[in-house]
KOLBA-460682 format. One line per field, with one value per residue (C-alpha): x, y, z; residue number from 1. Coordinates in steps of 0.2 Angstrom, whole numbers. Layout:
N
px (X, ...)
py (Y, ...)
pz (Z, ...)
num (NUM, ...)
END
This chain:
384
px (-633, -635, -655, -665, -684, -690, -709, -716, -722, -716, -734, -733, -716, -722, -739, -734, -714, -709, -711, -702, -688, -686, -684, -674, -664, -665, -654, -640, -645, -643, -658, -660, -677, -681, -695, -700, -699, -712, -719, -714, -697, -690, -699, -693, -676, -677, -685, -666, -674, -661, -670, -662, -677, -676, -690, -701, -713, -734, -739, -731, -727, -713, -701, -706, -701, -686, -681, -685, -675, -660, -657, -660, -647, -632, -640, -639, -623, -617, -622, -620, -635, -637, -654, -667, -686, -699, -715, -731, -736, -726, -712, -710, -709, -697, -685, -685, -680, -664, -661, -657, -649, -638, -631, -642, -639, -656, -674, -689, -706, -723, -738, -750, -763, -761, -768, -779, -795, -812, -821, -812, -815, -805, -791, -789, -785, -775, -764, -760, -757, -744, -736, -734, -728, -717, -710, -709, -694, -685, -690, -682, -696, -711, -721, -740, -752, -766, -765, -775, -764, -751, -761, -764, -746, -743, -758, -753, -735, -731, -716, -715, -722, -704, -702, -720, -722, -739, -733, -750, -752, -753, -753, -746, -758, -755, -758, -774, -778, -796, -788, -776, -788, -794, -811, -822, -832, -821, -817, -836, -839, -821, -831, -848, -856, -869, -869, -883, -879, -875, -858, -853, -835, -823, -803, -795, -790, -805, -806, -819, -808, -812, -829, -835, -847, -857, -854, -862, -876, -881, -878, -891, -905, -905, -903, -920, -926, -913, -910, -896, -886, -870, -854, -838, -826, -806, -794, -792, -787, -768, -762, -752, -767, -771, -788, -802, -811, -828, -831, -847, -856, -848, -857, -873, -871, -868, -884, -895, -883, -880, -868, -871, -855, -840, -826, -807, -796, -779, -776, -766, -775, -784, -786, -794, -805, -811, -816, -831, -836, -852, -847, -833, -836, -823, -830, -817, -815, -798, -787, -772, -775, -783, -773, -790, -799, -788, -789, -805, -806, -791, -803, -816, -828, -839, -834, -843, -835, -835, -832, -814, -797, -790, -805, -813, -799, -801, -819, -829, -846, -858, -844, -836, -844, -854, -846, -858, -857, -844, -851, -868, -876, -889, -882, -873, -889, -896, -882, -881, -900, -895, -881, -895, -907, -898, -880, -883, -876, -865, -854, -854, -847, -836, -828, -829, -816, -804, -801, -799, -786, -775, -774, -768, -763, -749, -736, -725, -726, -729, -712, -700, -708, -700, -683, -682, -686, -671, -661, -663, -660, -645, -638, -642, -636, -619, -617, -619)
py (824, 807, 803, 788, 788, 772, 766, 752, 757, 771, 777, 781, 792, 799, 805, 808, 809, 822, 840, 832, 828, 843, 853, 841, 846, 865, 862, 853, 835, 822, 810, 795, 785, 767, 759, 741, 746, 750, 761, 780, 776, 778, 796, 802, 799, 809, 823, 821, 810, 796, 783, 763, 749, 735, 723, 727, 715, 724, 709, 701, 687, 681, 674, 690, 701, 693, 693, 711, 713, 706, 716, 733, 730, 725, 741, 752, 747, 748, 766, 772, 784, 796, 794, 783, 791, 776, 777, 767, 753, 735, 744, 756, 739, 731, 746, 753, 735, 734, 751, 749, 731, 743, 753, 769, 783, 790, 781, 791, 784, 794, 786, 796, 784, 770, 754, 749, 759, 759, 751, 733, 718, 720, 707, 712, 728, 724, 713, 730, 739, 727, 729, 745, 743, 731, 744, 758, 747, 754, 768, 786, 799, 796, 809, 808, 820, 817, 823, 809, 797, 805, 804, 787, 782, 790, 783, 766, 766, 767, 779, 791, 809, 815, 804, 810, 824, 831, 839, 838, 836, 849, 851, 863, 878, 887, 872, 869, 888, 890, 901, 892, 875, 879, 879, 869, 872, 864, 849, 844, 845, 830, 818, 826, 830, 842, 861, 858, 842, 841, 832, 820, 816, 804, 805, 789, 770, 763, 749, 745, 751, 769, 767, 765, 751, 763, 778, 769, 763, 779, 786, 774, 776, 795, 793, 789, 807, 818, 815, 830, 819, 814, 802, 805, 792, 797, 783, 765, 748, 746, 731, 728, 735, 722, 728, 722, 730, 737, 728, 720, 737, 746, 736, 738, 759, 760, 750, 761, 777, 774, 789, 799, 788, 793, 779, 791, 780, 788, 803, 818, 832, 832, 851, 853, 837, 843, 862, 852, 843, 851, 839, 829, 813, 802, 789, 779, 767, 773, 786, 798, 814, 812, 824, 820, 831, 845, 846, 846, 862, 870, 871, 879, 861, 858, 839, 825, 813, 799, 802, 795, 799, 814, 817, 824, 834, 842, 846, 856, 850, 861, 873, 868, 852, 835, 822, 804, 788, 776, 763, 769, 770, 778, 790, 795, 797, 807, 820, 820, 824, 839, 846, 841, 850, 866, 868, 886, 883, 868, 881, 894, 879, 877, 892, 893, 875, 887, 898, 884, 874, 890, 895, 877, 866, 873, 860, 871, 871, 854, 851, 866, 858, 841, 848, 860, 842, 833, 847, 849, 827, 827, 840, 831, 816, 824, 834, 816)
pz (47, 38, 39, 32, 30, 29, 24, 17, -2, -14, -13, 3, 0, -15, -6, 11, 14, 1, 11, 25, 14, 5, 24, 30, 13, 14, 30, 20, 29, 18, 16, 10, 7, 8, 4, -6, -25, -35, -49, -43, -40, -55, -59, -39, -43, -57, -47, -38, -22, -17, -16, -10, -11, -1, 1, 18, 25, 25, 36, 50, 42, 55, 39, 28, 43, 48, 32, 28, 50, 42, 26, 35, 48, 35, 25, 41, 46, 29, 28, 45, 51, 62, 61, 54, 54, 51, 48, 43, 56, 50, 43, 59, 68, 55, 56, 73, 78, 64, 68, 87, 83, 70, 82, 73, 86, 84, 80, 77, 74, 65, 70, 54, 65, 77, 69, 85, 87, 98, 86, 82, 94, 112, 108, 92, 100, 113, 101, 91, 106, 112, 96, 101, 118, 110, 97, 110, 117, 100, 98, 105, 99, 94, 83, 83, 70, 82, 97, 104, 99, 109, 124, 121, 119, 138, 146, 138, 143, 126, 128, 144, 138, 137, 121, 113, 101, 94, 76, 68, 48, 35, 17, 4, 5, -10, -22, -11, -13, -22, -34, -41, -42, -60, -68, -59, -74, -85, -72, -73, -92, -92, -79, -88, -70, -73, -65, -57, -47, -29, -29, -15, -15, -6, -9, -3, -4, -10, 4, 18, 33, 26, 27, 10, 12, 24, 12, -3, 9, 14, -3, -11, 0, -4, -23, -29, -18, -25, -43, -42, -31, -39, -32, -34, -29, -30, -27, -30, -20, -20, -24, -8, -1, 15, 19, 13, -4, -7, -26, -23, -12, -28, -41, -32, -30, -49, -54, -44, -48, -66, -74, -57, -49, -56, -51, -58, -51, -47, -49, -48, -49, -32, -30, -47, -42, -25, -32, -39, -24, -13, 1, 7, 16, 24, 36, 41, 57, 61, 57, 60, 56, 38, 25, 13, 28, 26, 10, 7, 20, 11, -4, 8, 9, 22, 29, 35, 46, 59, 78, 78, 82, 72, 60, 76, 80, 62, 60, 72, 72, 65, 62, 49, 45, 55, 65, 65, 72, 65, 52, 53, 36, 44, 53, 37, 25, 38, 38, 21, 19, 29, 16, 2, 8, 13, 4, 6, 26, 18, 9, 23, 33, 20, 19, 39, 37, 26, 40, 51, 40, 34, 53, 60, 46, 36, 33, 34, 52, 54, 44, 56, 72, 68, 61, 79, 88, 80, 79, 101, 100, 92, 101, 118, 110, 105, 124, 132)
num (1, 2, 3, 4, 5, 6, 7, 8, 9, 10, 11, 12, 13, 14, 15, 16, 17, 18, 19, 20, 21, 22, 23, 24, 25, 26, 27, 28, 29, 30, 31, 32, 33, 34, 35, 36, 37, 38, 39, 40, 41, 42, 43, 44, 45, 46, 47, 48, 49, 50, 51, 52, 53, 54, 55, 56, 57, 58, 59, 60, 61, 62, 63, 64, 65, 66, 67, 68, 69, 70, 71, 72, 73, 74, 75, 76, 77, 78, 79, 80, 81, 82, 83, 84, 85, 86, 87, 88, 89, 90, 91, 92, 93, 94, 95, 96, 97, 98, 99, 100, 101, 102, 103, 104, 105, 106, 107, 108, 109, 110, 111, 112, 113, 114, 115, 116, 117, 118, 119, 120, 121, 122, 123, 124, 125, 126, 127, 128, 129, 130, 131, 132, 133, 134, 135, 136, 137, 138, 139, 140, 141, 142, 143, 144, 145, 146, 147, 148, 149, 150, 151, 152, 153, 154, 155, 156, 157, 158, 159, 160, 161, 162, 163, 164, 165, 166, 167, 168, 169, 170, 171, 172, 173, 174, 175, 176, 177, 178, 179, 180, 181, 182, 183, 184, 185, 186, 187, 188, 189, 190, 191, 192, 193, 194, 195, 196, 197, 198, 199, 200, 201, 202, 203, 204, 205, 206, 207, 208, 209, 210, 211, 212, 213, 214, 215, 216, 217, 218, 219, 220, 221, 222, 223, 224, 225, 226, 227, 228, 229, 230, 231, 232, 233, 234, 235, 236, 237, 238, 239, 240, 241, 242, 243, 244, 245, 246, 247, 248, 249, 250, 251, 252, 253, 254, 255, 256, 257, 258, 259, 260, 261, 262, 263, 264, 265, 266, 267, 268, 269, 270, 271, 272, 273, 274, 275, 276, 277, 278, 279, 280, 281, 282, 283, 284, 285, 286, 287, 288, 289, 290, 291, 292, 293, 294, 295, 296, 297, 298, 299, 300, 301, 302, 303, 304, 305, 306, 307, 308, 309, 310, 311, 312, 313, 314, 315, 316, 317, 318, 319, 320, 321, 322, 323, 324, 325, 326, 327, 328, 329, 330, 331, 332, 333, 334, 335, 336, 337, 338, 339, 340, 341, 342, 343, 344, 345, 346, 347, 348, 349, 350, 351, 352, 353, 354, 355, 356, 357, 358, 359, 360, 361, 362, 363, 364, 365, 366, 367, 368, 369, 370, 371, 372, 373, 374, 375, 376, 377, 378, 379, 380, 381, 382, 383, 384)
END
């Protein structure tokens, strides 16, 4: 089979894509990737990905996309898929809708996290929803990692039940093995954390939708207490990044935190950074099902997190970690004391997470559940 995965920025390949590829590989498909260009192109061709960049629209700017419409049809037709896998919101749009219009016998969509939410105004949401609605009319399978969202898109009419698939998220659990993360010892002398600090961390796009606004809140208001309280933020703002950024509520945590936030930027070495780390915290208003979550679990850390979608499908409250309010700096500080005061039961939550991730999130399994799924559609397609 002839397969094209499409989404929006090379990051997004590069971070997210890859272990799908590489199955779809190991069974002699070949698979193409698309995306706008950018700077990891050129080093994943050289890994041996094929890789075509056309210009996607990120917004809906209706000139942008119709654009971005038109140059994916004349590309699909060009190179004749049988199937064409989208992913990330305007880009699923954009290519489902040149996919069907290009004859492409099979469109499947991944929601890693439906844009609309609980906690954004009602027309706000009703608008993304329709855009879903909207894109269902292209779509035939939808993948979700959440298993809420999959409800959601039946309840909403999004795609009858028949079209919707729950195949999770997972990571690669032997480079997310304690063992083989490396000296944490070492990784705190490079960033010149102290042993006997209480590290806080956060992995992510350092915008306001994930929650960092409320993070550095909460974070401030316990620093004067607990002097052994350290930050560290993992991540940076894309440049094509939409959402709005946290520069100012930044600027603000590292005058009261002084050296005690530790701002790496991107990075690659996230294993090695998380083995550091007391406590993860990601308190986002929306998401999918969070890889950054996993992750942190995989390297037995306990998990703080906001009552949403997928986040509290991952962590079991008081288990393996606390579920708060959405952007509630005070409901944030306050768990956070918790850890503080007793990281002894932190780190048994911790290593309770570990069990939890190697038993359910193995992308392994997440990558043969969705090779079975189009290998069972294509058959259908072919006994029509």
């Amino acid at each position: 089979m002839k397969i094209c995965q499409l989404c929006a920025v090379d990051i997004t390949l590069k971070n997210f894509l890859l272990p799908l590829i590489d199955g779809m590989r190991s069974c002699n498909w070949t698979v193409i990737a698309v995306c706008s260009d950018g700077p990891f192109v050129s080093d994943l061709r050289e890994r041996g990905y094929e890789i075509d960049t056309i210009p996607i629209a990120r917004s809906m700017n209706p000139v942008k996309a119709i654009y971005s419409i038109l140059e994916l049809i004349r590309y699909f037709k060009r190179e004749r898929f049988d199937i064409v896998h989208v992913h990330t919101p305007v880009a699923a749009l954009i290519g489902r809708i040149a996919a069907k219009l290009a004859g492409v016998p099979l469109v499947i969509y991944t929601a890693h996290g439906f844009y609309f939410h609980d906690n954004m105004p009602w027309w706000k949401y009703k608008l993304f929803l329709f855009m879903e609605k909207f894109g269902g009319y292209f779509t035939d399978l939808l993948f979700t990692q959440s298993a809420e969202d999959a409800d959601v898109a039946v309840s909403e009419n999004i795609l009858p039940k028949s079209q919707v698939m729950v195949i999770g998220n997972g990571v690669d659990v032997e480079r997310f093995d304690p063992e083989n993360a490396g000296s944490s010892e070492k990784t705190r002398v490079e960033l010149g954390i102290p042993r006997e600090s209480f590290v806080l961390g956060f992995t992510g796009r350092l915008v306001r939708e994930k929650g960092l606004v409320e993070f550095l809140e909460a974070a401030t208001e316990l620093a004067d207490r607990f002097p052994q309280l350290w930050i560290l933020l993992v991540g940076e703002r894309l440049v094509s990044d939409h959402a709005g950024g946290v520069e100012k509520q930044l600027a603000v945590a590292r005058n009261i935190f002084g050296a005690r936030l530790v701002s790496t930027g991107f990075r690659e070495d996230i294993p090695q950074l998380l083995s550091i780390i007391d406590l993860f915290c990601l308190p986002s208003w929306r998401e999918g099902m969070p890889r950054s979550i996993i992750e942190a679990m995989m390297l037995a850390k306990p998990v703080l997190a906001t009552d949403i979608r997928g986040s509290r499908e991952e962590v079991v409250a008081e288990e393996t970690g606390l579920i708060v309010t959405p952007q509630s700096p005070e409901a944030l500080a306050g768990a956070m004391e918790r850890f503080l005061l007793n990281p002894e039961w932190g780190a048994r939550l911790g290593k309770n997470g570990r069990k939890r991730a190697l038993k359910i999130y193995d992308e392994r399994r997440v990558v043969a559940m969705q090779i079975d799924r189009i290998d069972q559609e294509m058959l259908r397609l072919e006994s029509r």
